[in-house]
DRENKEKOL-141454 format. One record per residue: residue in three letters; y, x, z negated of N, C-alpha, C, CB in turn. Coordinates in Angstrom, 1 decimal, decimal comma. Last residue first. Glycine has a CB too. Layout:
<atoms>
   res      nc2      nc1      nc3     cac2     cac1     cac3      cc2      cc1      cc3     cbc2     cbc1     cbc3
   ALA        Y        X        Z        Y        X        Z        Y        X        Z        Y        X        Z
...
</atoms>
This chain:
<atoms>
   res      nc2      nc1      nc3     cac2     cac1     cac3      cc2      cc1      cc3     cbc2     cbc1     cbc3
   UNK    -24,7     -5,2     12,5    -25,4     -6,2     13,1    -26,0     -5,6     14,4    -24,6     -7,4     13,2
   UNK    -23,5     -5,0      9,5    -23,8     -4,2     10,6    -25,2     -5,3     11,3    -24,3     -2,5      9,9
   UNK    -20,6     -6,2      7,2    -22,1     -6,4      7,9    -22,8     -5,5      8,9    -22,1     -7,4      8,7
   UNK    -18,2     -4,8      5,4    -18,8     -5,2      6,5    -20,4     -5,3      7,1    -18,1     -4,6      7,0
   UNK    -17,7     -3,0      3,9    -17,6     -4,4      3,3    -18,6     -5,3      4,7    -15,5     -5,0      3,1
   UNK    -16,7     -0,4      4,3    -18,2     -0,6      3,8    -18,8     -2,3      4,0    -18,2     -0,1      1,9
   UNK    -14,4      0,5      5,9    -14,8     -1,1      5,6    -16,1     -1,0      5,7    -14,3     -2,2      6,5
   UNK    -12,3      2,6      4,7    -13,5      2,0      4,4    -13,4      0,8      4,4    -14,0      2,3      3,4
   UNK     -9,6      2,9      5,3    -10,7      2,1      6,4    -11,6      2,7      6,0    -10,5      2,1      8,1
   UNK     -6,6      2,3      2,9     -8,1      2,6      3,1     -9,0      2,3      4,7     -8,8      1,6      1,8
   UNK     -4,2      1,9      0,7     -4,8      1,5      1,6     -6,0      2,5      2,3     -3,9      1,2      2,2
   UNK     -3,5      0,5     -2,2     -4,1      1,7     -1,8     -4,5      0,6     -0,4     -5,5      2,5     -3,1
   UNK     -1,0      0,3     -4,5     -0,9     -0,1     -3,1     -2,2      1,0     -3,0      0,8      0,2     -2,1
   UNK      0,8     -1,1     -7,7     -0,2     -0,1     -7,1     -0,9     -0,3     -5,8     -1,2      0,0     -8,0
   UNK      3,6     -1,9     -9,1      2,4     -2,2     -8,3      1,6     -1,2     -7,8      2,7     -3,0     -7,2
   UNK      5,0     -2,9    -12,3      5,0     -1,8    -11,2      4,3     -2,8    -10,0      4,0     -0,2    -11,8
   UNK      7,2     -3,7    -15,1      6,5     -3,9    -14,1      6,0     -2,3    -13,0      7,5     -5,0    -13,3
   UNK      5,0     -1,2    -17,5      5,2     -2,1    -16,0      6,8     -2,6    -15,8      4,2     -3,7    -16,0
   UNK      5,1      2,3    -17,4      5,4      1,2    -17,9      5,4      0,1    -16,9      6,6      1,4    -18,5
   UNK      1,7      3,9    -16,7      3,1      3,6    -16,8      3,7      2,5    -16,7      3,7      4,2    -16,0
   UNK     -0,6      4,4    -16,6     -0,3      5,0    -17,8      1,2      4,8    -17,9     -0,8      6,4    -17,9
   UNK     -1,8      3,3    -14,6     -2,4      2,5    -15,4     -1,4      3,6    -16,8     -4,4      2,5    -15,2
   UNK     -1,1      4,9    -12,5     -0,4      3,7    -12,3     -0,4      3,2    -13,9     -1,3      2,7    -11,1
   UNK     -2,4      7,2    -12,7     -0,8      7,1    -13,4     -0,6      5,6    -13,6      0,6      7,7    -12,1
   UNK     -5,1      5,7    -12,6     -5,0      6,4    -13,6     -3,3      6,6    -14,0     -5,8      7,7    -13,4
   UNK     -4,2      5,4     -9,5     -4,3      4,5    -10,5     -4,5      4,5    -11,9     -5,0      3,9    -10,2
   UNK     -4,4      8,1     -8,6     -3,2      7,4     -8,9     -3,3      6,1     -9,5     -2,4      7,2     -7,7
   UNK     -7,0      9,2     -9,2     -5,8      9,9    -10,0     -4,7      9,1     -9,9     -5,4     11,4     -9,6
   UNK     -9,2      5,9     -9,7     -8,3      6,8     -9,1     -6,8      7,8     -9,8     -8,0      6,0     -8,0
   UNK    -11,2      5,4    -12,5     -9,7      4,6    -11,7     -9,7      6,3    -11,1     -7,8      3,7    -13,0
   UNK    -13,7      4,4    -13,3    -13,0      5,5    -12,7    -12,1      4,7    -11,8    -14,0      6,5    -11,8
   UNK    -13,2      0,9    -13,9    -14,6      2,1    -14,3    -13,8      3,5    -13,3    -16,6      1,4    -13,4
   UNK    -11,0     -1,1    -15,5    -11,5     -0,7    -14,5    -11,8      0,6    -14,9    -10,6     -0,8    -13,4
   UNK    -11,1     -4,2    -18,0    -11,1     -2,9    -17,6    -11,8     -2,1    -16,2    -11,7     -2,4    -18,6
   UNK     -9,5     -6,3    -19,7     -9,8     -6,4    -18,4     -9,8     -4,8    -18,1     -8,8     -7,3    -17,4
   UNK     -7,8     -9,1    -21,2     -8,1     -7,7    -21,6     -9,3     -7,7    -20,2     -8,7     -7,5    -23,4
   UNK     -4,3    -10,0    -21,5     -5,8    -10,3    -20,7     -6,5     -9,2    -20,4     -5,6    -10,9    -19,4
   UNK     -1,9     -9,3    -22,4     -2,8    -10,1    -23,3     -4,1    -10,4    -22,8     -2,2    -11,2    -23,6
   UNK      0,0     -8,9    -19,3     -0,4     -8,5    -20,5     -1,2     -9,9    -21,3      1,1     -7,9    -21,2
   UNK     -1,8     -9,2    -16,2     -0,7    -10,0    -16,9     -1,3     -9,2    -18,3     -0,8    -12,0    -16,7
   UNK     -2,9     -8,6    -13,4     -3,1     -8,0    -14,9     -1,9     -8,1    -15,6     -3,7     -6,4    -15,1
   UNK     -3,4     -9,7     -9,9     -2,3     -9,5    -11,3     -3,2     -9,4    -12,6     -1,1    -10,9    -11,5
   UNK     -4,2     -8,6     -6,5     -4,9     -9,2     -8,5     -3,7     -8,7     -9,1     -6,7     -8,2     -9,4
   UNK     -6,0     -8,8     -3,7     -4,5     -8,6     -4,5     -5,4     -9,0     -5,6     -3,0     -9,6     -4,1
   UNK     -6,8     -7,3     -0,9     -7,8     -7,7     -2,2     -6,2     -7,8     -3,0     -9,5     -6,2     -3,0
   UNK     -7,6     -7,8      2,7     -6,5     -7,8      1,7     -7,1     -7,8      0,3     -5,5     -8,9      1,9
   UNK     -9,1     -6,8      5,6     -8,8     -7,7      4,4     -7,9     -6,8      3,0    -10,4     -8,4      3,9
   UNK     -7,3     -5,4      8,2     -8,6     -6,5      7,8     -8,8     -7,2      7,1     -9,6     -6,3      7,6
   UNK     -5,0     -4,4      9,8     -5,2     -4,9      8,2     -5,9     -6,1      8,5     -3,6     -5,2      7,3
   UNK     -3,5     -4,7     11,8     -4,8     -3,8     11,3     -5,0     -4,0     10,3     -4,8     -2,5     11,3
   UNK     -1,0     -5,8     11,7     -2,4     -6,5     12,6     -3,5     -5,9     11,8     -2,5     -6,0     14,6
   UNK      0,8     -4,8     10,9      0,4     -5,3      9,9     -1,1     -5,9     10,5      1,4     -6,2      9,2
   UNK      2,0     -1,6     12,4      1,8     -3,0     12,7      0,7     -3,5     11,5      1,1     -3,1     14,4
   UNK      1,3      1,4     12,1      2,0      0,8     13,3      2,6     -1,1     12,7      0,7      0,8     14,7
   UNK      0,4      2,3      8,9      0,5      1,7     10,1      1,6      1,1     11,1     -0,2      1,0      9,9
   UNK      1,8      3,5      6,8      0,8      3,4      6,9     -0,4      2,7      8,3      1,0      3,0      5,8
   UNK      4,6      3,1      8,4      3,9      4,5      7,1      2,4      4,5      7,3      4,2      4,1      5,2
   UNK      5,4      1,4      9,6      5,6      2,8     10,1      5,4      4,0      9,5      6,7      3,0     10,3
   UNK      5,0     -0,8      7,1      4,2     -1,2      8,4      5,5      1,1      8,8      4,9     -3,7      9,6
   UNK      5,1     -1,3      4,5      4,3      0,1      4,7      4,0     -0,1      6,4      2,6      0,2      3,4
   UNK      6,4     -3,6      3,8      6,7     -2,6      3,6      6,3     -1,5      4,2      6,6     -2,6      2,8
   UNK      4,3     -6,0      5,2      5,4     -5,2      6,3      6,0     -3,9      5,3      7,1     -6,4      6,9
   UNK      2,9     -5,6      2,3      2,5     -5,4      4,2      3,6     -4,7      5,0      2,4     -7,2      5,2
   UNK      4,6     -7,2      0,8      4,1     -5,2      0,8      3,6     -4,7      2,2      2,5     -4,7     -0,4
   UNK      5,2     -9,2      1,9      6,3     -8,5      1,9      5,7     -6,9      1,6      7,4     -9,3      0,8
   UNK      2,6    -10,5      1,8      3,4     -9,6      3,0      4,3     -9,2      2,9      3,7    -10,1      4,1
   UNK      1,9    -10,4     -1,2      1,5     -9,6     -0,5      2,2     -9,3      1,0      0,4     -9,9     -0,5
   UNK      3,6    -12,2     -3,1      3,5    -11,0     -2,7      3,2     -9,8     -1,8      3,1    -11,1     -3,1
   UNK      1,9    -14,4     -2,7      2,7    -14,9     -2,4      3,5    -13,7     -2,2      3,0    -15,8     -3,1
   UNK     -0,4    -14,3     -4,5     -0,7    -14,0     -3,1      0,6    -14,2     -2,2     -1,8    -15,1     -2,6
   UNK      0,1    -15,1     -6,8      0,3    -13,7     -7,1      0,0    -13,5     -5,4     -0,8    -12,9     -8,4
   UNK      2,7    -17,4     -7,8      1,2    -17,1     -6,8      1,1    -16,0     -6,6      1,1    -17,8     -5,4
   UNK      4,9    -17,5    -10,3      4,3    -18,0     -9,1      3,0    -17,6     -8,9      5,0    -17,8     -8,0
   UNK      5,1    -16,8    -13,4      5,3    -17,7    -12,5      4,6    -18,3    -11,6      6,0    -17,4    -12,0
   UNK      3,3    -13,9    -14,8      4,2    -14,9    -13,7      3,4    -16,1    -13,5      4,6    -14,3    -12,2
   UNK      3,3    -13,0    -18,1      2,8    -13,7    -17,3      3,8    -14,2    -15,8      2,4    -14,8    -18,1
   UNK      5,3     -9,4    -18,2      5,0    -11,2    -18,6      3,9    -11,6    -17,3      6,9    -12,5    -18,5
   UNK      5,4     -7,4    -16,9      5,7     -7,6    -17,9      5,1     -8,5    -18,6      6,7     -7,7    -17,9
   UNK      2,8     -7,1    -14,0      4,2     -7,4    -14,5      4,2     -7,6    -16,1      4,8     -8,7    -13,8
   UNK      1,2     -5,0    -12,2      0,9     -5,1    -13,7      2,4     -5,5    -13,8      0,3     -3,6    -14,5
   UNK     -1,0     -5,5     -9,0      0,6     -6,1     -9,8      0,3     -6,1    -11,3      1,1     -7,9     -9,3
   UNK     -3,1     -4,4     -6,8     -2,5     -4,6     -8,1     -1,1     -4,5     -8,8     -3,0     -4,0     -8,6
   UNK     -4,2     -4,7     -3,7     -2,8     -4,5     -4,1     -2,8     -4,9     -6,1     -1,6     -5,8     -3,0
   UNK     -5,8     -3,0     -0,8     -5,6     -3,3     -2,4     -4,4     -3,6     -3,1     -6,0     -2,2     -3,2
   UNK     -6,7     -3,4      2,4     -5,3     -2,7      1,2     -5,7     -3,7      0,1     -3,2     -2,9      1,7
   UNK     -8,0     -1,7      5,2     -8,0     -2,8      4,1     -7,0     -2,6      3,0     -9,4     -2,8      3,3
   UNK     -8,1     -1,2      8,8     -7,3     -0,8      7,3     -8,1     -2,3      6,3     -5,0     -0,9      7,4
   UNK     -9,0     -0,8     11,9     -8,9     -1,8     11,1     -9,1     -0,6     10,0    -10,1     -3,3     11,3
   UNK     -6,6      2,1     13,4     -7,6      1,3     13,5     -8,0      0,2     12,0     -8,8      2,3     14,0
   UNK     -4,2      2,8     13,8     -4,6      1,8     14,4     -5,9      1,2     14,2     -4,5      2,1     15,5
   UNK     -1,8      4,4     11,5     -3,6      4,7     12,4     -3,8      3,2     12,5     -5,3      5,7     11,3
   UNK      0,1      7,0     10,3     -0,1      6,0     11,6     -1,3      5,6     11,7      0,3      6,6     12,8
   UNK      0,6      8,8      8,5     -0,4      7,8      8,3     -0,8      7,3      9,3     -0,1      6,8      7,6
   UNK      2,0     11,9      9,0      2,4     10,9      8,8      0,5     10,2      8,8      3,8     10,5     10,0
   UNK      2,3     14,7      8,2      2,2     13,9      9,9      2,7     12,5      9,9      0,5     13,8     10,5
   UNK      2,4     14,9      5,4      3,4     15,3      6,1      3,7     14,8      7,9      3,3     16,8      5,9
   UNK      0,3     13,6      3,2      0,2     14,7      4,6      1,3     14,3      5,3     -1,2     14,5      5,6
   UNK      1,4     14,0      0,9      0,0     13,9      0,8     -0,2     14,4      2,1     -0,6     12,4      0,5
   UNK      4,4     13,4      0,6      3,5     14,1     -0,4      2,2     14,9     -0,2      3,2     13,2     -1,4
   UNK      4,8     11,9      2,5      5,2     13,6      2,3      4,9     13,9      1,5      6,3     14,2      2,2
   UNK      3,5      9,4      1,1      3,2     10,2      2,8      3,7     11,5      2,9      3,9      9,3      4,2
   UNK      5,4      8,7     -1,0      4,0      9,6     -1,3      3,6      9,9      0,4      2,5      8,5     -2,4
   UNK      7,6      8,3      0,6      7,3      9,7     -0,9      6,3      9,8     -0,7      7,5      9,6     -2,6
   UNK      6,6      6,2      2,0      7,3      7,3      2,6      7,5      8,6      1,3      9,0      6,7      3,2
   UNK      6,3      4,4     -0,2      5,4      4,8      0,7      5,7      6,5      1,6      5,5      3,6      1,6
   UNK      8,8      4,0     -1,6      8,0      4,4     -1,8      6,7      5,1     -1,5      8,0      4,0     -2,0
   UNK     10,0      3,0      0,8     11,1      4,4      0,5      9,4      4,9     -0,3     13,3      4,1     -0,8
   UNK      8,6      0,5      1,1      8,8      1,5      2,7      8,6      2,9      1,9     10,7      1,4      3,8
   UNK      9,7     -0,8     -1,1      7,6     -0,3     -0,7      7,8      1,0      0,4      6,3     -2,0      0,6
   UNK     12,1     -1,1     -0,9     11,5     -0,2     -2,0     10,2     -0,2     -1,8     11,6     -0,5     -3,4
   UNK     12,3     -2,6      1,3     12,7     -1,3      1,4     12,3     -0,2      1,1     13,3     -1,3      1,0
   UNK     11,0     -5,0      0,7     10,1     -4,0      1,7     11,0     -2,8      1,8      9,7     -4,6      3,4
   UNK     13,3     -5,6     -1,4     11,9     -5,0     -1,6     11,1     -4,2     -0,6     11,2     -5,9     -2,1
   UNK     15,1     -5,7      0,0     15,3     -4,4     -0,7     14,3     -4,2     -0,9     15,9     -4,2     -1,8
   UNK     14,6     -8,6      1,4     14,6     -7,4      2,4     14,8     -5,8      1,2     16,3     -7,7      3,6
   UNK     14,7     -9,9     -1,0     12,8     -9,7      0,1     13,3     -8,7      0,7     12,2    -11,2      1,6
   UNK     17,1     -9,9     -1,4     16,1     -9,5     -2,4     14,7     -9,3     -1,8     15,9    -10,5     -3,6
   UNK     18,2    -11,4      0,6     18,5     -9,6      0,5     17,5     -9,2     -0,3     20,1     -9,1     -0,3
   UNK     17,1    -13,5      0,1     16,9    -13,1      1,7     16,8    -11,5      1,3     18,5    -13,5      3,0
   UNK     15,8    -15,8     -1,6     17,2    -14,9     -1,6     16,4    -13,5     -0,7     17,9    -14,2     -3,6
   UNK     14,2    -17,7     -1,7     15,4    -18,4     -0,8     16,4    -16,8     -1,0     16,3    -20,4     -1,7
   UNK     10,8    -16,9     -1,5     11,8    -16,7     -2,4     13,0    -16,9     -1,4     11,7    -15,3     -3,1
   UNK      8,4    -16,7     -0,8      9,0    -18,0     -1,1     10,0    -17,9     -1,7      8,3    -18,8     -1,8
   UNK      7,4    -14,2     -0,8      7,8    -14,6      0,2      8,6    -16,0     -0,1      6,7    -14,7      1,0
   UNK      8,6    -12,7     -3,9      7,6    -13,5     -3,2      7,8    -13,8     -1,6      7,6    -14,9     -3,9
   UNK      8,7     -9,1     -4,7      9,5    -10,5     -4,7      8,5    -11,1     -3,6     11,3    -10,4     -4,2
   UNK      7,6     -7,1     -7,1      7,7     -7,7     -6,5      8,1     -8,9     -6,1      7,2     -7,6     -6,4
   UNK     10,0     -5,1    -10,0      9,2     -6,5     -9,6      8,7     -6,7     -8,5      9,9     -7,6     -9,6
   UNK      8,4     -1,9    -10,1      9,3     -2,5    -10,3      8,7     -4,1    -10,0     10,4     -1,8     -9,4
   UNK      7,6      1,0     -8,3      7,8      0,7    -10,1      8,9     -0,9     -9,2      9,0      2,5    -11,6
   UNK      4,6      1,6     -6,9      5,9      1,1     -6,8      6,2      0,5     -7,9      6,2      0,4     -5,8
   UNK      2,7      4,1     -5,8      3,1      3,4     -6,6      4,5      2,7     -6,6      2,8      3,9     -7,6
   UNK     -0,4      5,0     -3,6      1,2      5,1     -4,3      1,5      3,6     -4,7      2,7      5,7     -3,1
   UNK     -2,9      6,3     -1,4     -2,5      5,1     -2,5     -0,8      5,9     -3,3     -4,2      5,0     -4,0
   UNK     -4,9      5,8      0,7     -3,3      6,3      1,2     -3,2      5,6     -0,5     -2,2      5,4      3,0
   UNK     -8,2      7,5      1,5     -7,0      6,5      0,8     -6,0      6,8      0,9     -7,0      6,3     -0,3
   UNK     -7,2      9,0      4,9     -7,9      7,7      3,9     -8,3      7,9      2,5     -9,1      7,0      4,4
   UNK     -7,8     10,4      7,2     -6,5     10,9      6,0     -6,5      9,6      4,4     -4,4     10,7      7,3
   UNK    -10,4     11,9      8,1     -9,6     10,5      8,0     -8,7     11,3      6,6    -10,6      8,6      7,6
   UNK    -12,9     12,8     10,2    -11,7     12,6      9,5    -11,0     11,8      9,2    -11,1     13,0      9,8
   UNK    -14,4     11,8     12,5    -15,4     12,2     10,5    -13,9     12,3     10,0    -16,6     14,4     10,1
   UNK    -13,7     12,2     14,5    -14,0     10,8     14,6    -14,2     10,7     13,3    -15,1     10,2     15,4
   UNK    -10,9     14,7     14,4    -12,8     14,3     14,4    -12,4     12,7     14,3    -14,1     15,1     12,7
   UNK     -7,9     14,9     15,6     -8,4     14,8     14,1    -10,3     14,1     14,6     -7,1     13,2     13,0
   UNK     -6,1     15,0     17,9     -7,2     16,1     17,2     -8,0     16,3     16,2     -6,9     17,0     17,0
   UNK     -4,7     12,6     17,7     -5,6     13,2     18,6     -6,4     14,2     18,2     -5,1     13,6     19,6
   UNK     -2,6     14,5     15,4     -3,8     12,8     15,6     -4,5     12,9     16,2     -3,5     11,5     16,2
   UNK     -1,2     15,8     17,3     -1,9     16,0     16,2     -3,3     15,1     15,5     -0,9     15,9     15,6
   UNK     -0,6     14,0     19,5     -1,4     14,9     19,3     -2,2     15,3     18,8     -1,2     15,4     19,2
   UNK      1,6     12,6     17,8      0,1     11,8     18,5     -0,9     13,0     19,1      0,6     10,7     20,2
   UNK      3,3     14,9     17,0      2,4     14,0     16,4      1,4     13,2     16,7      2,8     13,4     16,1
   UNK      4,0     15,7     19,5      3,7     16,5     18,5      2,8     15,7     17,6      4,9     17,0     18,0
   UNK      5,7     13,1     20,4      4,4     13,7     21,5      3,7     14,6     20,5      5,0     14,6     23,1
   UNK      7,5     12,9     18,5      6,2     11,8     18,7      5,1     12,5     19,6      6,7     10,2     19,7
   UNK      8,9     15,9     16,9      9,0     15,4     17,8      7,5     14,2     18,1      9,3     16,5     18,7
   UNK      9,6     16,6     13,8      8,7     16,5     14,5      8,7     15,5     15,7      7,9     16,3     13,8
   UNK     11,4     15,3     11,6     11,4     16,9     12,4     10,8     17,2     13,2     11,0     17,9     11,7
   UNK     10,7     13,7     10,3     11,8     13,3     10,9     11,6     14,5     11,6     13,0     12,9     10,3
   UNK      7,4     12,2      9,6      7,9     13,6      9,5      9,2     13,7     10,7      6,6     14,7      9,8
   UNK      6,8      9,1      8,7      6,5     10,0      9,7      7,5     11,2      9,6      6,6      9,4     11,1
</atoms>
């Protein structure tokens, strides 16, 4: 959220955005390992939602300066391109990116409907059809990394 800007200024701002608007896809990149939730080293979980937060927070001044905030149901993508095969559970990842992006991309991790994670371990050949301009970087830089898009398209959903 834009340190310069007083909250009443902002929710405003917000407020004035059409029901047709949306500041959606929010996507950025994060170079480096993700750490599991199962992991016994405390500081290392807490740097990482750092390095999602600090990440997030670049690309949000990058893209729109108000900030993300938005309450209503989100979905998030998460792709992990590590070095090597891992280890653990590639689902084992994901809240710690959650809470990363919780005052960037949202208030609160509640809003977040569904989740799609996937690792692309080298040697497993596997291609995506129009990648996005940031998944296009994502896809052209060294791993480890992760790639974060969040979104409320929820096409996914039934209409009843």
């Amino acid at each position: 959220m834009a340190k310069d800007l007083p909250r009443e200024t902002i929710s405003v701002q917000l407020l004035r955005m059409s029901i047709d608007e949306t500041l959606f896809p929010f996507e950025f990149i994060v170079q480096g390992t993700p750490r599991s939730l199962q992991s016994d080293n405390k500081q290392a979980k807490r740097d990482w939602k750092d390095t999602v937060n600090a990440a997030a927070q670049e690309r949000q001044l990058e893209t729109y300066p108000l900030g993300f905030l938005d309450v209503r149901p989100l979905a998030v993508t998460i792709y992990y391109f590590p070095v090597a095969p891992i280890d653990g559970d590639v689902d084992n990842i994901v809240k710690l990116i959650l809470d990363g992006m919780r005052t960037i991309a949202y208030p609160d991790d509640h809003v977040v409907e569904r989740v799609e994670v996937q690792k692309f371990e080298p040697g497993i050949i596997w291609e995506i059809e129009d990648p996005s301009p940031q998944l296009a970087a994502a896809l052209d830089m060294e791993p480890p990394l992760v790639y974060i898009r969040v979104t409320d398209d929820l096409a996914w959903r039934s209409a009843r």
